[in-house]
C-alpha positions in Angstrom: 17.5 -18.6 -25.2 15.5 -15.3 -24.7 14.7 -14.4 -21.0 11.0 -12.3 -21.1 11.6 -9.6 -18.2 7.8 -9.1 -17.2 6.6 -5.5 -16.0 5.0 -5.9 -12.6 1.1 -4.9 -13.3 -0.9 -3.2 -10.0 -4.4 -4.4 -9.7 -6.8 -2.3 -8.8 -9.1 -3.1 -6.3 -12.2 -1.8 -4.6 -12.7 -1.6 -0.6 -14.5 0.3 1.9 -13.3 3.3 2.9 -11.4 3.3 6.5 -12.4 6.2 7.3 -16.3 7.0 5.8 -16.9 3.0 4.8 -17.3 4.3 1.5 -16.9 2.4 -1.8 -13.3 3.5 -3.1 -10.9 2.1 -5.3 -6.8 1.8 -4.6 -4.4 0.2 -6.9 -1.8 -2.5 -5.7 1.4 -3.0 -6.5 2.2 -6.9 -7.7 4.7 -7.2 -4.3 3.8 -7.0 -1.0 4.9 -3.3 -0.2 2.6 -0.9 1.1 1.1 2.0 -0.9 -1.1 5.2 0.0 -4.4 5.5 -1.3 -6.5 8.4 -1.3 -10.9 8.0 -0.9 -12.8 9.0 -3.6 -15.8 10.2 -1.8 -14.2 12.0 1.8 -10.6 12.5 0.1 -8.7 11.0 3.4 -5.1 9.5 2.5 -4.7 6.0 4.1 -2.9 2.7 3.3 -3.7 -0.4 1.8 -1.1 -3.4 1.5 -1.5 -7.1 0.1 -1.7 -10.0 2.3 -0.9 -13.6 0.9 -4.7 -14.2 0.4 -6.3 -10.4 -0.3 -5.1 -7.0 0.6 -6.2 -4.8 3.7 -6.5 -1.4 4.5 -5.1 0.7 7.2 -6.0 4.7 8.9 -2.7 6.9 9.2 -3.1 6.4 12.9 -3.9 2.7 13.8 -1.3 1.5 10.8 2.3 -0.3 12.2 5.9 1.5 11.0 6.0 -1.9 9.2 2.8 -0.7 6.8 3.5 2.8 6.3 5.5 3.3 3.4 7.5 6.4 4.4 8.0 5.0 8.3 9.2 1.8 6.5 11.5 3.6 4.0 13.3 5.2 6.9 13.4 2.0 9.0 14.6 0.0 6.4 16.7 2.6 4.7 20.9 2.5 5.2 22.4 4.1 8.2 25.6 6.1 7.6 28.2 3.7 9.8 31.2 5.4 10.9 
């Protein structure tokens, strides 16, 4: 019996802009982790995350260590124990 391994697809979405409310378009990962996105019309880099019903997006400054994929990296990351 052959197991299929399926790639994990992004979808790509379209939302307002955070910052200038303007029409932009982000891609989303198939799990649940945060990603950056960058607006097409002012350029600003913010972050947009999937939900269990939709996706939402986040500025640099009102998003949670929890959403921000670098904060989280280093949160969640391994500690050296000694």
């Amino acid at each position: 019996m052959a197991i299929l391994d399926r790639a994990k697809q992004a979808s790509v979405e379209i939302t307002p802009c955070p910052y200038c409310s303007d029409r932009t378009s982000i891609e989303l990962p198939e799990d649940y982790r945060p990603v950056y996105a960058y607006c097409d019309c002012c350029g600003k880099k913010f972050i947009a995350e999937r939900l269990a019903e939709g996706f939402q997006v986040l500025t640099m400054e009102e998003a949670p260590c929890c959403s921000d994929p670098d904060c989280r990296d280093i949160e969640m990351g391994g500690y050296d124990e000694e």
